[in-house]
VEXTORKE-332751 format. One line per 5 residues: number of its first residue (from 1); their letters; for each residue x negated, y, z negated of C-alpha. Coordinates in nm, 3 decimals, padded with zeros to 5 digits. Each point is the difference from the previous one (the first is absolute). Example, Ala and Ser with C-alpha at 12.3 -4.5 7.8 and 13.67 -1.06 7.14 Angstrom:
2
1> AS> -01.230:-00.450:-00.780 ~ -00.137:00.344:00.066
END
This chain:
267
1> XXXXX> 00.000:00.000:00.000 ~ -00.156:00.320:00.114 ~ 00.118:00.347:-00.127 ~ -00.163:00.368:00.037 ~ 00.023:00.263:-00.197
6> XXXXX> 00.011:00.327:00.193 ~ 00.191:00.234:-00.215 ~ 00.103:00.113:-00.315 ~ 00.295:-00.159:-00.153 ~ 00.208:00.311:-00.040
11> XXXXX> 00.023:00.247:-00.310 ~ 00.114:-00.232:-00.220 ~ 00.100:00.096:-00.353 ~ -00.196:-00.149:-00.322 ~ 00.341:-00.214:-00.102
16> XXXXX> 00.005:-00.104:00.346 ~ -00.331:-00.116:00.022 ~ -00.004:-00.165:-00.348 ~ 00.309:-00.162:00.105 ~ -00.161:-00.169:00.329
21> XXXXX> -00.306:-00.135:-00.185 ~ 00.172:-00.162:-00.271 ~ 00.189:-00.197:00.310 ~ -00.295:-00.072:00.184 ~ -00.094:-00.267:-00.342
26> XXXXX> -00.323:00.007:-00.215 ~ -00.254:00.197:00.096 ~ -00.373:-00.124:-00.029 ~ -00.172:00.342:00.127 ~ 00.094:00.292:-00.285
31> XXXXX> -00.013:00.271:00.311 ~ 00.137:00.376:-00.062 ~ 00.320:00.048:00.230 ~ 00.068:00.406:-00.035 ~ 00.037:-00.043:-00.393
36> XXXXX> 00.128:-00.331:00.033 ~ -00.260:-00.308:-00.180 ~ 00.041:-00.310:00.170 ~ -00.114:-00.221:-00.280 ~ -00.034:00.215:-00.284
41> XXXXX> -00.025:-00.350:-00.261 ~ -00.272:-00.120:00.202 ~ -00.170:-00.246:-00.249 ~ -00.349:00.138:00.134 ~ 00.131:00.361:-00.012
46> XXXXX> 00.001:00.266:00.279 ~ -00.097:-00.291:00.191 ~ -00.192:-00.016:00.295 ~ -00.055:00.342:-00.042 ~ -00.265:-00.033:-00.263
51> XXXXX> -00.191:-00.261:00.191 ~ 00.048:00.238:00.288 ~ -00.171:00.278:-00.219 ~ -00.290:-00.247:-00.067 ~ -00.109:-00.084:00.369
56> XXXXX> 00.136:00.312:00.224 ~ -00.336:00.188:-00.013 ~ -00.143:-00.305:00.229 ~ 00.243:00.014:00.283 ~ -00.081:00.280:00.241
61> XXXXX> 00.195:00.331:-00.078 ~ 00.066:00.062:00.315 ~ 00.172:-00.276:00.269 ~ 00.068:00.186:00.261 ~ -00.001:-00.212:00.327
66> XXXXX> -00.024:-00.260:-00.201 ~ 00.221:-00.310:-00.015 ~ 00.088:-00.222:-00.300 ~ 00.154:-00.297:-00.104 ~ 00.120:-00.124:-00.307
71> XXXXX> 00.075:-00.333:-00.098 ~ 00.261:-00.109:-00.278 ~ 00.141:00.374:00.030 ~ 00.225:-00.045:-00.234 ~ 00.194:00.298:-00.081
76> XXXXX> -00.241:00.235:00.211 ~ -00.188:00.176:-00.261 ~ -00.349:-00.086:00.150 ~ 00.131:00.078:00.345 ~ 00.134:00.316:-00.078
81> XXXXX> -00.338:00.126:-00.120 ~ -00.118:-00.094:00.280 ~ 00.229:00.241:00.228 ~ -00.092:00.292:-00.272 ~ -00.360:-00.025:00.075
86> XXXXX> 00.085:00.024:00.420 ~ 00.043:-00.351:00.137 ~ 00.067:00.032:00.341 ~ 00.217:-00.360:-00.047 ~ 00.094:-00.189:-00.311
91> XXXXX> 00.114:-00.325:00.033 ~ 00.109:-00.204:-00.331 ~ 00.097:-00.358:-00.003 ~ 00.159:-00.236:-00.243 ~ 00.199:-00.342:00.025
96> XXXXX> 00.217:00.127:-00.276 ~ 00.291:00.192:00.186 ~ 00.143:00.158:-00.363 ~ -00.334:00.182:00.009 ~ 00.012:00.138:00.319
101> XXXXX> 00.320:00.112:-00.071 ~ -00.151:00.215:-00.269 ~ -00.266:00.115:00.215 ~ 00.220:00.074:00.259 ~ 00.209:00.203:-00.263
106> XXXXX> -00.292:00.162:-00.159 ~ -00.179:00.075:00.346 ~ 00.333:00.229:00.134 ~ 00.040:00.189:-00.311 ~ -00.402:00.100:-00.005
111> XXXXX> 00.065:00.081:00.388 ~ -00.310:-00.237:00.061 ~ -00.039:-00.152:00.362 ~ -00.085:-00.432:-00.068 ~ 00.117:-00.278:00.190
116> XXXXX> 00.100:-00.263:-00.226 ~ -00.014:-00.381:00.142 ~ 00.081:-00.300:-00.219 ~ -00.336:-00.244:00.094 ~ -00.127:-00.229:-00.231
121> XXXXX> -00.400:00.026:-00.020 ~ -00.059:-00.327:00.147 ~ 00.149:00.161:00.309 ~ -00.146:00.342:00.039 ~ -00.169:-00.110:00.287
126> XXXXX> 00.357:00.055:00.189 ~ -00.050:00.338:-00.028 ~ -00.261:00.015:00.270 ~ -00.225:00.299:-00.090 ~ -00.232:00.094:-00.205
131> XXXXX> -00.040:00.264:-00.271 ~ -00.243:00.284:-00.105 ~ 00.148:-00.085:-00.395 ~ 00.126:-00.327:-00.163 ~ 00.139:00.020:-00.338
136> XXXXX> 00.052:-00.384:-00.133 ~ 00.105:00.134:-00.377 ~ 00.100:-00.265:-00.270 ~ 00.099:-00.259:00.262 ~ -00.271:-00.275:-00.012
141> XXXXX> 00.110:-00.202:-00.343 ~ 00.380:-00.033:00.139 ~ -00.143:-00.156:00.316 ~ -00.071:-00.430:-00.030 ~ -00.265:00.076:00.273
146> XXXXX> -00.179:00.324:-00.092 ~ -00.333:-00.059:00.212 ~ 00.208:-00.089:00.319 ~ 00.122:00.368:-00.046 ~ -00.322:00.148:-00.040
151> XXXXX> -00.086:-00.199:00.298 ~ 00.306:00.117:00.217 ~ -00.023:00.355:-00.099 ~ -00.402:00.038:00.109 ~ 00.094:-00.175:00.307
156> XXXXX> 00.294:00.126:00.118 ~ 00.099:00.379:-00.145 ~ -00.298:00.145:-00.177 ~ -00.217:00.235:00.214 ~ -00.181:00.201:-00.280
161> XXXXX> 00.090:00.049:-00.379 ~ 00.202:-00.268:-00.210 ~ 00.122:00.135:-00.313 ~ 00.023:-00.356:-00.270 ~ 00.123:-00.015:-00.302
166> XXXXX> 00.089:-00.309:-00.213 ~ 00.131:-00.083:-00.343 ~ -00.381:-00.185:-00.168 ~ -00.003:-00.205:-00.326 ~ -00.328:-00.174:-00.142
171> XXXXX> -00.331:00.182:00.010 ~ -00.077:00.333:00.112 ~ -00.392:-00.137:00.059 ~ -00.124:-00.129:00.355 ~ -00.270:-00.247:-00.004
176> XXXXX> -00.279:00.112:00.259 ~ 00.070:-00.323:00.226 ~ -00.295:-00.221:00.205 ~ 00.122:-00.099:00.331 ~ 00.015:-00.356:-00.058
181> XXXXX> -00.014:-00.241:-00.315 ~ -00.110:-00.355:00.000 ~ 00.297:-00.264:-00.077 ~ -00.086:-00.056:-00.319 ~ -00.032:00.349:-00.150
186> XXXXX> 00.280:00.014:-00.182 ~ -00.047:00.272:-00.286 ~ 00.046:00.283:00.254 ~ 00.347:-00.061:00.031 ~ 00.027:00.084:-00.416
191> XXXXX> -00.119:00.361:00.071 ~ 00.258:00.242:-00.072 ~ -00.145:00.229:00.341 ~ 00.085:-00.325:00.213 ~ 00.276:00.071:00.234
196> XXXXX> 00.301:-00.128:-00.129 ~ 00.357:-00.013:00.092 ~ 00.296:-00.103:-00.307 ~ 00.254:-00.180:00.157 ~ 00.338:00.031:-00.176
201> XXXXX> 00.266:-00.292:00.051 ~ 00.312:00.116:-00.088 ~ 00.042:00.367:-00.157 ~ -00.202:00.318:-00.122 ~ 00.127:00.315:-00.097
206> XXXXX> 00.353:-00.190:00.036 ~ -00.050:00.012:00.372 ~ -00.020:-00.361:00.216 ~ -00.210:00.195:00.313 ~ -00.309:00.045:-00.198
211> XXXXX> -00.214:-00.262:00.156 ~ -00.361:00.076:00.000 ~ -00.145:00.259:-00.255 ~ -00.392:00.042:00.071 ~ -00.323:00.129:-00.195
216> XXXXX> -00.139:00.340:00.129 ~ -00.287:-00.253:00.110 ~ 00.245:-00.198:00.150 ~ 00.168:00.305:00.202 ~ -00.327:00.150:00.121
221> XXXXX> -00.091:-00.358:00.145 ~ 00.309:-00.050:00.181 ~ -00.035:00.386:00.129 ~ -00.323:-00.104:00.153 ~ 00.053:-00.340:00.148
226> XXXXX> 00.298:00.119:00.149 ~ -00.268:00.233:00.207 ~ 00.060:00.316:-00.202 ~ -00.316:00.249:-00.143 ~ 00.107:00.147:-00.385
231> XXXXX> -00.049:00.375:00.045 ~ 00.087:00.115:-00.359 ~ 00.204:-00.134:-00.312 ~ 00.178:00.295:-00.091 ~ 00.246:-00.140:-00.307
236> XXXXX> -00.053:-00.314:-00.117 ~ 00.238:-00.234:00.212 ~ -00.043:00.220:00.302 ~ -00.271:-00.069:00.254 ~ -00.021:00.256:00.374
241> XXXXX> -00.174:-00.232:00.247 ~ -00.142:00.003:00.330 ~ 00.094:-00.233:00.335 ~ -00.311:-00.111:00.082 ~ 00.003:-00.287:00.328
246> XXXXX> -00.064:-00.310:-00.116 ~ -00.306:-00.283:00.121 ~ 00.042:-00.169:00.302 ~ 00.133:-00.256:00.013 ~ 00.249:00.056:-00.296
251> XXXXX> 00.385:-00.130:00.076 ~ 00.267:00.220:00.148 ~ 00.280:-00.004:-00.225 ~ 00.312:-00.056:00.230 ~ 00.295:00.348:-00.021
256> XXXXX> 00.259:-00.253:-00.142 ~ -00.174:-00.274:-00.266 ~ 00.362:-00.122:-00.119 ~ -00.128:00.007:-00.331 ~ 00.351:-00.045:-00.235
261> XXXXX> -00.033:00.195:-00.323 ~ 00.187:00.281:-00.136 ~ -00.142:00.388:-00.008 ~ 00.225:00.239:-00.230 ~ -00.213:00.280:00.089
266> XX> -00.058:00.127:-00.353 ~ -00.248:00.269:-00.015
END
């Protein structure tokens, strides 16, 4: 489903815009609609606005010409901010139509120009271009095959800058790695620095999509095989990175892998 935003809303009054986003459900992004919070209760508070505040130095001020996407849009905060700082195009995408309904909402009453598509990540390579900016925001531990993103998104949309970020448990430390370890070194796995990724059966934080929740050693090795350079590590679960070309010889990951698992988009 495919939607653009190319005006605002209409003057809509405070009641009247209260009124539409308590029909459009819960909200996940707290976002500032003319007066109007979102989320206000957000269990993380003016949420992802403080993360937002932690990381925004690192993105380039100024995007004009530029194009961006964002994947797992949610409610379109991140997108939005993207439009304030001059993106030529801002494209947000999320499997989860009830968000795109909000950033639909939330786009026309900030007069902001997105197109809104609902796209899984496993199929982004549908889209058929390339962009100057990906944002992949607090979408890798709902996904039950995180590399395979990283993988589809370096092949298949990223042409510069990827903006990650990713919920991390276990150690803050990363172990200064050798290349390759003989079978029967074991002891290196023990290190809290080795690259590690919690895998979560059932339930955390009450919700059944959180999959995969990685080590910040864990998320800079996945950045990297994936064939991405780590420019900076602006906030602590926030990493801006590079498209670099990977080796010869490395496999082409195909625009639709078919992969089955769910993507809520939650940034």
């Amino acid at each position: 489903m495919n939607s653009v935003i190319s005006a605002p809303f209409s003057k809509l009054t405070r009641d009247q815009i209260q009124e539409r986003v308590r029909a459009l459900g819960d909200w996940f992004h707290n976002m500032d609609l003319n007066g109007v919070q979102t989320a206000p209760n957000h269990f993380l508070g003016d949420y992802p606005r403080i993360k937002w505040h932690g990381f925004a130095q690192a993105i380039p001020a100024d995007l004009h010409g530029k194009s961006v996407l964002d994947i797992g849009c949610n409610a379109g905060f991140y997108s939005i901010e993207m439009k304030r700082r001059g993106a030529a195009r801002v494209v947000g995408v999320d499997s989860d139509e009830t968000y795109l309904a909000q950033a639909r909402f939330a786009a026309e009453v900030c007069g902001m120009d997105i197109e809104l598509r609902q796209l899984s990540v496993y199929d982004v390579g549908a889209l058929g271009e390339k962009f100057d900016v990906v944002l992949f925001m607090g979408v890798l531990y709902h996904l039950r095959h995180p590399l395979l993103a990283l993988d589809l998104i370096h092949e298949h949309v990223t042409r510069d800058l990827l903006v990650f970020q990713s919920m991390q448990r276990g150690s803050k430390e990363v172990e200064p790695l050798k290349e390759n370890y003989h079978f029967w070194q074991t002891d290196i796995f023990n290190q809290p620095g080795f690259p590690k990724m919690h895998f979560i059966e059932n339930k955390y934080a009450g919700d059944e999509t959180n999959w995969w929740v990685p080590n910040r050693a864990c998320s800079e090795a996945m950045l990297r095989s994936a064939g991405f350079d780590i420019l900076t590590q602006p906030e602590p679960e926030v990493f801006i990175c590079r498209h670099k070309e990977l080796k010869s010889g490395s496999p082409v990951i195909p625009a639709t892998a078919n992969a089955q698992g769910r993507n809520n988009g939650v940034a």
